[in-house]
PyMOL Python script that loads the backbone (N, CA, C, O; Angstrom):
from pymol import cmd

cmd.read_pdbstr("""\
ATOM      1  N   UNK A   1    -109.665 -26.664   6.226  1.00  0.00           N
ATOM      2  CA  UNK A   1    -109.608 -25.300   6.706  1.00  0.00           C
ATOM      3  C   UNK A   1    -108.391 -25.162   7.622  1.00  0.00           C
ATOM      4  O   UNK A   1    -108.072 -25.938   8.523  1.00  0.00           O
ATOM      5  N   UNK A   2    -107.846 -24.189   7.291  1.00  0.00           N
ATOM      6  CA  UNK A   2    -106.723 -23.776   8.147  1.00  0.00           C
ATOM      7  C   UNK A   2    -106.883 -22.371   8.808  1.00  0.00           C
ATOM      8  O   UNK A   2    -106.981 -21.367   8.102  1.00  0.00           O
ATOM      9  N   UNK A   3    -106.915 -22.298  10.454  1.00  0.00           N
ATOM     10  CA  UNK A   3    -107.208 -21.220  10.820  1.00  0.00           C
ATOM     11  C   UNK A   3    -105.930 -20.692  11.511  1.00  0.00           C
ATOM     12  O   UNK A   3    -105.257 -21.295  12.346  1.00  0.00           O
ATOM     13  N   UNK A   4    -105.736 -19.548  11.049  1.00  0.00           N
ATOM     14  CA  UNK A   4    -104.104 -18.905  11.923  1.00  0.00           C
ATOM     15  C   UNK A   4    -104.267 -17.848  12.721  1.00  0.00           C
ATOM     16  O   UNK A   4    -104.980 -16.899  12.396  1.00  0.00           O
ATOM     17  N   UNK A   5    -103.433 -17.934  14.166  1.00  0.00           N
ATOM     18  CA  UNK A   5    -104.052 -16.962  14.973  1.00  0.00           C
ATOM     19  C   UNK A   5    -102.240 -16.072  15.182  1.00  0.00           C
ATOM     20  O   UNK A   5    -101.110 -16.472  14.905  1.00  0.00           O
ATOM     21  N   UNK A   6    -102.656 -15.012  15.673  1.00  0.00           N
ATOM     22  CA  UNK A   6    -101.270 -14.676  16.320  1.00  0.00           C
ATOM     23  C   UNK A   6    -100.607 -15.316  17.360  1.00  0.00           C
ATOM     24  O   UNK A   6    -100.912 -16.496  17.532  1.00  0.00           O
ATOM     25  N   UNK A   7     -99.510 -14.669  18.331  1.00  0.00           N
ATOM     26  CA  UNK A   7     -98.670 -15.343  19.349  1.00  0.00           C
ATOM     27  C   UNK A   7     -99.561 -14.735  20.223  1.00  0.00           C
ATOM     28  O   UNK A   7     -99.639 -15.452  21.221  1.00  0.00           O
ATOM     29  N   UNK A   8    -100.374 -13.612  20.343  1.00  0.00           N
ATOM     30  CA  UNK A   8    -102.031 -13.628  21.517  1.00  0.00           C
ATOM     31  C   UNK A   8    -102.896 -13.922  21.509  1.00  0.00           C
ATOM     32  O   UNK A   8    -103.706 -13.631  22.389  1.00  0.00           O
ATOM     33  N   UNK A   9    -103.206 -14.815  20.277  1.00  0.00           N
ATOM     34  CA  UNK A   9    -104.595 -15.531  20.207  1.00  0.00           C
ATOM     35  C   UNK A   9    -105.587 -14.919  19.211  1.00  0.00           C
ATOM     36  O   UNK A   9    -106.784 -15.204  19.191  1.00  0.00           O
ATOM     37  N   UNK A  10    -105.063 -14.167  18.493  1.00  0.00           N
ATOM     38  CA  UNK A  10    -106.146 -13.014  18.290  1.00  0.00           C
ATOM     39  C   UNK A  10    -106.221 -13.986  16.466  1.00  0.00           C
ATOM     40  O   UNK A  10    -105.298 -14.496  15.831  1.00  0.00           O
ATOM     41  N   UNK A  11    -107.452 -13.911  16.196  1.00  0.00           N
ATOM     42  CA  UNK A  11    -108.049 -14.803  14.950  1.00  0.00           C
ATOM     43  C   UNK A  11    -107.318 -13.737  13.771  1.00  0.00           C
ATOM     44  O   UNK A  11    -107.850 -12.644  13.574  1.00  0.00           O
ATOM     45  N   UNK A  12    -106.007 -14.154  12.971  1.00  0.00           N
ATOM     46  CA  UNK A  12    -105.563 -13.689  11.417  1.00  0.00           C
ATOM     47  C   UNK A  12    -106.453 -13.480  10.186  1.00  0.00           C
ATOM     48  O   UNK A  12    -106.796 -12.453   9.600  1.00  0.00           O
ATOM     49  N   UNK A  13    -106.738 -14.874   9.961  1.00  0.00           N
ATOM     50  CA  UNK A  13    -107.101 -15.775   9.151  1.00  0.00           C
ATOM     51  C   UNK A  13    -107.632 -16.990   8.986  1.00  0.00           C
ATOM     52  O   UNK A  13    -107.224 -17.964   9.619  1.00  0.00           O
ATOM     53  N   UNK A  14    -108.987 -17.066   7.760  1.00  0.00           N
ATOM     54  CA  UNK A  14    -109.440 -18.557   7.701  1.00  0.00           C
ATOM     55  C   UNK A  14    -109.193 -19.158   6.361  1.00  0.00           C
ATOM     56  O   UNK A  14    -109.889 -18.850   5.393  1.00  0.00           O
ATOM     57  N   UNK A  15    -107.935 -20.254   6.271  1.00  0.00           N
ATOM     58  CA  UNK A  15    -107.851 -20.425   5.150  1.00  0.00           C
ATOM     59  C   UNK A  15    -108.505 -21.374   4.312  1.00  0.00           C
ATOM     60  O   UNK A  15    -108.359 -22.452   4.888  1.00  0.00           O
ATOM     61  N   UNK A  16    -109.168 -21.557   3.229  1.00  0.00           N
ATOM     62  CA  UNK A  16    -109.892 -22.794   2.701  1.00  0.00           C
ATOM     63  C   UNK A  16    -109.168 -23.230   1.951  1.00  0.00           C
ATOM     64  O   UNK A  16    -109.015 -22.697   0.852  1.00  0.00           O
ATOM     65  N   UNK A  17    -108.416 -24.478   2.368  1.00  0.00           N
ATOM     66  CA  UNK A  17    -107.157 -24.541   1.262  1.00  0.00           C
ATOM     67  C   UNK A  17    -107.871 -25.254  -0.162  1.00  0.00           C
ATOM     68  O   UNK A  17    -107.495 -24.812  -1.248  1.00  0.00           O
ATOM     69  N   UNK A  18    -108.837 -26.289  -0.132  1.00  0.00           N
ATOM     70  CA  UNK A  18    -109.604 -26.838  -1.088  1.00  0.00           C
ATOM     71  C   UNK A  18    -110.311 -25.769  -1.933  1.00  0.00           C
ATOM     72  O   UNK A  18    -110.725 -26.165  -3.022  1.00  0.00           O
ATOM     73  N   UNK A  19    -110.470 -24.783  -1.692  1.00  0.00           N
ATOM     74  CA  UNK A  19    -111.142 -23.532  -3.015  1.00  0.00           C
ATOM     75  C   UNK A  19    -109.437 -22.899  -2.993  1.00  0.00           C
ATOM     76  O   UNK A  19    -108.992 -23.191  -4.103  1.00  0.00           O
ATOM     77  N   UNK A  20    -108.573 -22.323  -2.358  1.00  0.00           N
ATOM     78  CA  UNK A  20    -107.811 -21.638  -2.534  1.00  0.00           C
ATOM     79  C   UNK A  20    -106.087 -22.435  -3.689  1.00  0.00           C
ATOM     80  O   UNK A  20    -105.429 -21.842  -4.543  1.00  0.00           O
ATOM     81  N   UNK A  21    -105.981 -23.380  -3.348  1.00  0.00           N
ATOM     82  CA  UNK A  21    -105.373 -24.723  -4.207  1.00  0.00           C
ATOM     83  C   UNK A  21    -106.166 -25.375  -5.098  1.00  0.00           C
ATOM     84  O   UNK A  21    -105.675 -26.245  -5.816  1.00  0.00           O
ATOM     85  N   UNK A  22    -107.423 -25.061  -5.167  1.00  0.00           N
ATOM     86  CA  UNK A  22    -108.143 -25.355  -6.275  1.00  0.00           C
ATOM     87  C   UNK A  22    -108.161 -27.282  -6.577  1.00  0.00           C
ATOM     88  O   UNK A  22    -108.170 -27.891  -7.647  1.00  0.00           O
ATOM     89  N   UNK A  23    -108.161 -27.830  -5.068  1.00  0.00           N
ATOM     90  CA  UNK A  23    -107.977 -29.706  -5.053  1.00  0.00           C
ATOM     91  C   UNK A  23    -108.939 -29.955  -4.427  1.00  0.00           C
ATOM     92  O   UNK A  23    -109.528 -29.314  -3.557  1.00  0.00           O
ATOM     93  N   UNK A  24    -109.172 -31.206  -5.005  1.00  0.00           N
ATOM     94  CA  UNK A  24    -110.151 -31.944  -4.470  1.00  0.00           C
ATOM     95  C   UNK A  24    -109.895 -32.193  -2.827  1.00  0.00           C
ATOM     96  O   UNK A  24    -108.799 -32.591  -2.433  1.00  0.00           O
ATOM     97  N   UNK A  25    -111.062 -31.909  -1.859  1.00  0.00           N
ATOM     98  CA  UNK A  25    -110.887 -31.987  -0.314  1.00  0.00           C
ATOM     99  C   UNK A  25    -110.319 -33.309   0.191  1.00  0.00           C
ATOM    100  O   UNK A  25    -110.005 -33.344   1.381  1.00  0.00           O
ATOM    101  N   UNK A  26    -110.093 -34.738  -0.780  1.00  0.00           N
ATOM    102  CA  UNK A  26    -109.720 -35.702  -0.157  1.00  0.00           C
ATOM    103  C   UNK A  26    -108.144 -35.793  -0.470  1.00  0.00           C
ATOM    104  O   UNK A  26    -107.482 -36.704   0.025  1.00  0.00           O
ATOM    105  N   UNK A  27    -107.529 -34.767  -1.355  1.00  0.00           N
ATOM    106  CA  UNK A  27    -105.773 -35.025  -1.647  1.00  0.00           C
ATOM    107  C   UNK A  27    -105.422 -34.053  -0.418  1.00  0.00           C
ATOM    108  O   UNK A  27    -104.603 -34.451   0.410  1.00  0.00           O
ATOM    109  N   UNK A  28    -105.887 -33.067  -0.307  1.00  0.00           N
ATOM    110  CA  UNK A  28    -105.642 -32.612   1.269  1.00  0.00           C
ATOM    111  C   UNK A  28    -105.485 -32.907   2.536  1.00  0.00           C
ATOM    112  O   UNK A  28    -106.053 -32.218   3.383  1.00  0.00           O
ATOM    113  N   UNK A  29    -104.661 -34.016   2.907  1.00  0.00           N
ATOM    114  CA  UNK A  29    -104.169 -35.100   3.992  1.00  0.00           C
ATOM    115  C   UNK A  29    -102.763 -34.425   4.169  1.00  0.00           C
ATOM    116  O   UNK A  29    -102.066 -34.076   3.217  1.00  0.00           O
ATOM    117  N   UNK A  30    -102.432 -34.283   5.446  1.00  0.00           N
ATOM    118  CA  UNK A  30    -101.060 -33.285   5.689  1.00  0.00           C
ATOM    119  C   UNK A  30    -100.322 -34.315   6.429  1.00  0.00           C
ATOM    120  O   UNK A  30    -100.580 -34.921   7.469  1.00  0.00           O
ATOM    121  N   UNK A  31     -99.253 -34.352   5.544  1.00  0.00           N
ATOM    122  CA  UNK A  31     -98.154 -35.302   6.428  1.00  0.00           C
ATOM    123  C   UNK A  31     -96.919 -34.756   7.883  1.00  0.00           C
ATOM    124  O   UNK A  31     -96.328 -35.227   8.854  1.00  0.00           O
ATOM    125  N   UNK A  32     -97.198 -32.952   6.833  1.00  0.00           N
ATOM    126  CA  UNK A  32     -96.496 -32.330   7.642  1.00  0.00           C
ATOM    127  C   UNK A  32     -96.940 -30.476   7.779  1.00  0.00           C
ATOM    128  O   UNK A  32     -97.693 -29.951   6.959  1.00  0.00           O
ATOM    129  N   UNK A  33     -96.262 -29.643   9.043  1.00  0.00           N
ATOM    130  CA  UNK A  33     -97.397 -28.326   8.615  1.00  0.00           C
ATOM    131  C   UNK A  33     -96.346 -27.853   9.604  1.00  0.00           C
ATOM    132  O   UNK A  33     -96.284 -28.260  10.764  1.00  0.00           O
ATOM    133  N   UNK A  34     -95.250 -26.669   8.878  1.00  0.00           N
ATOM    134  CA  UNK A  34     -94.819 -26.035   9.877  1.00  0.00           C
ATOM    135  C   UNK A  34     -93.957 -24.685   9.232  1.00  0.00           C
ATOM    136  O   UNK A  34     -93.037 -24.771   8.419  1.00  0.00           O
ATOM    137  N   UNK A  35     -94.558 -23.321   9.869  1.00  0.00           N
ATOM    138  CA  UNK A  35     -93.988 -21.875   9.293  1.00  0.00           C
ATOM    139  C   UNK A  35     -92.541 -21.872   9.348  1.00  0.00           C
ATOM    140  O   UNK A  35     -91.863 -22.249  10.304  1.00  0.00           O
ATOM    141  N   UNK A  36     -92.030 -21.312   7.990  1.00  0.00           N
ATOM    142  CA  UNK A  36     -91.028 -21.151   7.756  1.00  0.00           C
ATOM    143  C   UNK A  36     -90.336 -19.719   8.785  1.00  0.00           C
ATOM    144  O   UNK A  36     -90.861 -18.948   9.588  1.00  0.00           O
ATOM    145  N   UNK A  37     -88.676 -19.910   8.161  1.00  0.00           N
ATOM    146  CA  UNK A  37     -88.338 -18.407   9.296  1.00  0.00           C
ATOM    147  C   UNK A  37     -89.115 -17.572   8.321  1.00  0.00           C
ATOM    148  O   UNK A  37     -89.677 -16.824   9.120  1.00  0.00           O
ATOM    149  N   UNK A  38     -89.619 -17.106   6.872  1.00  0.00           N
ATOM    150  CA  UNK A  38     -89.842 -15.816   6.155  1.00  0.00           C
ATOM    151  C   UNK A  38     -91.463 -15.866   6.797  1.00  0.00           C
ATOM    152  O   UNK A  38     -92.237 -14.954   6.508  1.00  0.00           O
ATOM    153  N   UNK A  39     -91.787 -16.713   7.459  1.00  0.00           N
ATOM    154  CA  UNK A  39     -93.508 -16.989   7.952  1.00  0.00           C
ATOM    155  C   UNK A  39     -93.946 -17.215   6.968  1.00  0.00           C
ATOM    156  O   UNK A  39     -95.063 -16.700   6.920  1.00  0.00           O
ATOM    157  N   UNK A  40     -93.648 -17.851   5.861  1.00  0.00           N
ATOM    158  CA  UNK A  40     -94.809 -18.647   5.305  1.00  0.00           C
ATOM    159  C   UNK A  40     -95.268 -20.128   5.943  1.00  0.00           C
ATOM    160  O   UNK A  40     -94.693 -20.729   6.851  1.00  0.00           O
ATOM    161  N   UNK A  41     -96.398 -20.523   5.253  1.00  0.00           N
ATOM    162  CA  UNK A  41     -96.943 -21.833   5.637  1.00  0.00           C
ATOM    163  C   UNK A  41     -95.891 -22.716   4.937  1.00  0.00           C
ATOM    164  O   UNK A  41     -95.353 -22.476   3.855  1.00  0.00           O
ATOM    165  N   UNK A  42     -95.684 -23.810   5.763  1.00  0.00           N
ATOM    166  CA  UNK A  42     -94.846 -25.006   4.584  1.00  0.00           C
ATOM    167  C   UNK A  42     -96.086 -25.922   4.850  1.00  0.00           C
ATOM    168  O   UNK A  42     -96.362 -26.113   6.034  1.00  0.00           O
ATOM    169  N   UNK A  43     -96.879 -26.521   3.879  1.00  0.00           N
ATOM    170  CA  UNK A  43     -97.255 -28.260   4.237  1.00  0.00           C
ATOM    171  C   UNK A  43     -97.094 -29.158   3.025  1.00  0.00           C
ATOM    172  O   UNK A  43     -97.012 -28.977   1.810  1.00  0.00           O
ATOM    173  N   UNK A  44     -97.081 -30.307   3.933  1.00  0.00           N
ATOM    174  CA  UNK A  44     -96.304 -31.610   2.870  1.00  0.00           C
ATOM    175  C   UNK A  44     -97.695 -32.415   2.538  1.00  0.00           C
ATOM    176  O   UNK A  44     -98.388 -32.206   3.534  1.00  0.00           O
ATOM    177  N   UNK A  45     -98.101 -32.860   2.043  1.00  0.00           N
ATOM    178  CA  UNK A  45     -99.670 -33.541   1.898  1.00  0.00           C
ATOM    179  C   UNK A  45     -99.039 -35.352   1.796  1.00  0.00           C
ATOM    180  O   UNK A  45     -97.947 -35.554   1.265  1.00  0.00           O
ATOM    181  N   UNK A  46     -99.671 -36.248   2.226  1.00  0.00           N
ATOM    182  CA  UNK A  46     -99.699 -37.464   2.443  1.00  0.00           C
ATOM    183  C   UNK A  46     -99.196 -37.629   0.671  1.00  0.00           C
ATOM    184  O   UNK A  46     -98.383 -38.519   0.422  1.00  0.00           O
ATOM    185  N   UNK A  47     -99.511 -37.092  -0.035  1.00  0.00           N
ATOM    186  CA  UNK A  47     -98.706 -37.566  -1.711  1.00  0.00           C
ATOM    187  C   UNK A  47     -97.705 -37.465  -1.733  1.00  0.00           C
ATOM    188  O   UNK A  47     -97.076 -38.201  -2.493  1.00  0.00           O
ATOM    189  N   UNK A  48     -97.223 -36.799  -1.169  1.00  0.00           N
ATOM    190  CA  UNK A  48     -95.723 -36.006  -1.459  1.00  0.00           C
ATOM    191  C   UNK A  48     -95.247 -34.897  -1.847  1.00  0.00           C
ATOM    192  O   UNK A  48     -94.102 -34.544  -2.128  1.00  0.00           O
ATOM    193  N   UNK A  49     -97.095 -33.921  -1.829  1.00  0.00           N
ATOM    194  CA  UNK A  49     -96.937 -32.553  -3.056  1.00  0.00           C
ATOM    195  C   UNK A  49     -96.582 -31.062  -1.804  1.00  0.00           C
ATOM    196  O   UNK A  49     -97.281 -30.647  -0.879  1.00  0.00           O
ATOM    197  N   UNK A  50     -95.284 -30.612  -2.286  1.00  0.00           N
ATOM    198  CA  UNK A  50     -95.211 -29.701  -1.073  1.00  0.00           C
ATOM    199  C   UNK A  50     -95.696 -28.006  -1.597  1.00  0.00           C
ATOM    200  O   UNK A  50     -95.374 -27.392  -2.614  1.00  0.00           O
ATOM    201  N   UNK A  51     -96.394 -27.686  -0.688  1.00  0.00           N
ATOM    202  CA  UNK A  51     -96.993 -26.191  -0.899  1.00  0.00           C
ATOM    203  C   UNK A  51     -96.109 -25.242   0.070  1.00  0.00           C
ATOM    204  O   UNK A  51     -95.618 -25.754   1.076  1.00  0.00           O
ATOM    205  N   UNK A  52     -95.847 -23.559  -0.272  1.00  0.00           N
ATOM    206  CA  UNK A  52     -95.863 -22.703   0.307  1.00  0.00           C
ATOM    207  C   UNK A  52     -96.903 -21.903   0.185  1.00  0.00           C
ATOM    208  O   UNK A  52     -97.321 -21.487  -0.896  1.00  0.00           O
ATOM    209  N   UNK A  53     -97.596 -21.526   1.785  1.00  0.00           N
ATOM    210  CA  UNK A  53     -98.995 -20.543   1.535  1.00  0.00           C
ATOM    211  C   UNK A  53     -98.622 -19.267   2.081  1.00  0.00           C
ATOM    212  O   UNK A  53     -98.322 -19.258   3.275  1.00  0.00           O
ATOM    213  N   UNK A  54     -98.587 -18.334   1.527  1.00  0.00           N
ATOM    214  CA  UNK A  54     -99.011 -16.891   2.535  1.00  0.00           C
ATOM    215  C   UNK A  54     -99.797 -17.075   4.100  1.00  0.00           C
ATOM    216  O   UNK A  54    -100.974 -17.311   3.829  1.00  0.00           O
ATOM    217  N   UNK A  55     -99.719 -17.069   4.767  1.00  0.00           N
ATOM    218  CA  UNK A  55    -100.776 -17.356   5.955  1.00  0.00           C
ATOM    219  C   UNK A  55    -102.099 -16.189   5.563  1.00  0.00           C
ATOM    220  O   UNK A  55    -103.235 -16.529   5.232  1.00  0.00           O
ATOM    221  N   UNK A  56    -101.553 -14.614   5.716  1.00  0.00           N
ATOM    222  CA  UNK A  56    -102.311 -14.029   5.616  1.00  0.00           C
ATOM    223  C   UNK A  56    -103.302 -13.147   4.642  1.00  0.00           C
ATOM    224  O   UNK A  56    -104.011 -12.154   4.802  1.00  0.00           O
ATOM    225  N   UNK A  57    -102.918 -14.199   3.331  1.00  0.00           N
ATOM    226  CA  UNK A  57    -103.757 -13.905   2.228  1.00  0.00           C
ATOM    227  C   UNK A  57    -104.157 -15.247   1.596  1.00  0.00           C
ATOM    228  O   UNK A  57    -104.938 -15.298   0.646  1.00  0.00           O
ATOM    229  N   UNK A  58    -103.731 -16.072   2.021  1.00  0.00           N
ATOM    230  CA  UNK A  58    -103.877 -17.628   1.759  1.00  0.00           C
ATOM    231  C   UNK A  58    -103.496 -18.323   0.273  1.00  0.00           C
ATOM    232  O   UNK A  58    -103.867 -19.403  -0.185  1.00  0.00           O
ATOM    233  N   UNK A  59    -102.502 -17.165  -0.383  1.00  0.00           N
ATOM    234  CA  UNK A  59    -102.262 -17.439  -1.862  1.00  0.00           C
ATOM    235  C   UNK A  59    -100.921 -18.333  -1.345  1.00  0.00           C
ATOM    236  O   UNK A  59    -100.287 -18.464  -0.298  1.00  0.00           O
ATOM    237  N   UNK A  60    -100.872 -18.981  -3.016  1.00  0.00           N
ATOM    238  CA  UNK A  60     -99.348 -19.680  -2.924  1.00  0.00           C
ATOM    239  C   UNK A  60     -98.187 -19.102  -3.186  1.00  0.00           C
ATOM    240  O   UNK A  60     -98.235 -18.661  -4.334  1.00  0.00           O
ATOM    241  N   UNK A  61     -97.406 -18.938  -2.803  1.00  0.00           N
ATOM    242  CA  UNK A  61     -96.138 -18.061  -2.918  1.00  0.00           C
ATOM    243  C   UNK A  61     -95.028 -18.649  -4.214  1.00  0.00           C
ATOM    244  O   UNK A  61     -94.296 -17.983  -4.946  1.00  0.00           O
ATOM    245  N   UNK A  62     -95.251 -20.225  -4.149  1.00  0.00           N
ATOM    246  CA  UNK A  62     -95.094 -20.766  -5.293  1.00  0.00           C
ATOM    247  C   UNK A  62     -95.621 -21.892  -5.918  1.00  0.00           C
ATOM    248  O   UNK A  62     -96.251 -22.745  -5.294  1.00  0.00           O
ATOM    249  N   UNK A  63     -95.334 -21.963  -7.480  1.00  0.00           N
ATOM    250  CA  UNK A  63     -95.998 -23.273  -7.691  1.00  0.00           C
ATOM    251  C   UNK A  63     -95.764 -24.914  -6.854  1.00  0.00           C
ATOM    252  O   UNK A  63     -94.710 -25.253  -6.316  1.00  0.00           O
ATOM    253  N   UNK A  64     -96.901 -25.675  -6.920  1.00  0.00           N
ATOM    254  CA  UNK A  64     -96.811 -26.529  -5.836  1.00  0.00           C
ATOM    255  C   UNK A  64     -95.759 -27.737  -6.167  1.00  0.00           C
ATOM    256  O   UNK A  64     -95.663 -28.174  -7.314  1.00  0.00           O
ATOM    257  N   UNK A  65     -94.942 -28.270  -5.032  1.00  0.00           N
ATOM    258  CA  UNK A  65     -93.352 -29.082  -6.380  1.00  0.00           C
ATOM    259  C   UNK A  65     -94.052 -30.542  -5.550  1.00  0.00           C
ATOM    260  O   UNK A  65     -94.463 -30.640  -4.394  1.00  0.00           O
ATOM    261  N   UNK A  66     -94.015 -31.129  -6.177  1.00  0.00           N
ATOM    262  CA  UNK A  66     -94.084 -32.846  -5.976  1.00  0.00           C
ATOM    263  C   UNK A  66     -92.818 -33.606  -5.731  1.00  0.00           C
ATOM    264  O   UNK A  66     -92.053 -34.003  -6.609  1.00  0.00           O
ATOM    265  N   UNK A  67     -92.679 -33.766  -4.414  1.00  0.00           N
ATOM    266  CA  UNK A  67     -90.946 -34.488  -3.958  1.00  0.00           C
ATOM    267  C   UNK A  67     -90.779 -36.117  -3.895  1.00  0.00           C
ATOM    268  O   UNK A  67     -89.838 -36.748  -3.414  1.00  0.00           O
ATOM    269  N   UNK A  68     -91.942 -36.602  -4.508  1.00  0.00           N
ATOM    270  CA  UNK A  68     -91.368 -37.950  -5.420  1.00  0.00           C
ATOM    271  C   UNK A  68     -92.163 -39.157  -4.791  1.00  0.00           C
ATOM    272  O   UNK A  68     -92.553 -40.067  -5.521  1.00  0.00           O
ATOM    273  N   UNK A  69     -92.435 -39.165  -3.246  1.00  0.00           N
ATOM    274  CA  UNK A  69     -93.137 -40.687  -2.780  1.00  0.00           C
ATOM    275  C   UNK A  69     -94.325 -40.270  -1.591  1.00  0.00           C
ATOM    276  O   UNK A  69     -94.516 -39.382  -0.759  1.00  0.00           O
ATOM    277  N   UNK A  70     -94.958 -41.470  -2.068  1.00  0.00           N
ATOM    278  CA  UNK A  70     -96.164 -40.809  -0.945  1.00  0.00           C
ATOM    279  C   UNK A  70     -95.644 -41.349   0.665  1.00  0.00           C
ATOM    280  O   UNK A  70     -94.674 -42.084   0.852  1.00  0.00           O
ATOM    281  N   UNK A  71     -96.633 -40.733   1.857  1.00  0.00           N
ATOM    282  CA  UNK A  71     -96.343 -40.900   2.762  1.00  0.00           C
ATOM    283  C   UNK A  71     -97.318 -41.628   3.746  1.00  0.00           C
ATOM    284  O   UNK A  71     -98.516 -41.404   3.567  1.00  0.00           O
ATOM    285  N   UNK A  72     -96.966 -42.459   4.748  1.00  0.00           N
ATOM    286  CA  UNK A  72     -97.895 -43.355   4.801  1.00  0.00           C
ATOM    287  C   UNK A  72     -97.444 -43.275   6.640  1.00  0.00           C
ATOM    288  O   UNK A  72     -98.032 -43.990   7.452  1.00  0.00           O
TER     289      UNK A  72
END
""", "prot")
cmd.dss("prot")
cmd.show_as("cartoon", "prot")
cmd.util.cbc("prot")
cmd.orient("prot")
């Protein structure tokens, strides 16, 4: 679950990335998690598979690209 708030605290969004990415809850290990300047979500998952999410609709903005080695 990913929950996003504004810069006052105030609750956006609750994202379920395991129903919304449609993956099993254990490939969901984040190596890395940080908004782009357009504010999307960037995260990198411990495989190597990198996602962009909408924050505030929790869709993917694009298909998910696999950058080659896992991370440990």
């Amino acid at each position: 679950m990913i929950y996003v708030y504004s810069a006052f605290g105030k609750k956006i969004n609750t994202i379920n990335l395991a129903d919304k990415l449609n993956t099993p809850k254990e490939k969901l290990r984040w190596a890395f998690l940080q908004f782009t300047p357009e504010e999307d979500l960037l995260l990198i998952s411990t495989d190597g598979t990198m996602y962009l999410i909408d924050p505030l609709t929790g869709d993917d903005r694009e298909k998910p690209v696999n950058l080659g080695s896992e991370f440990t």
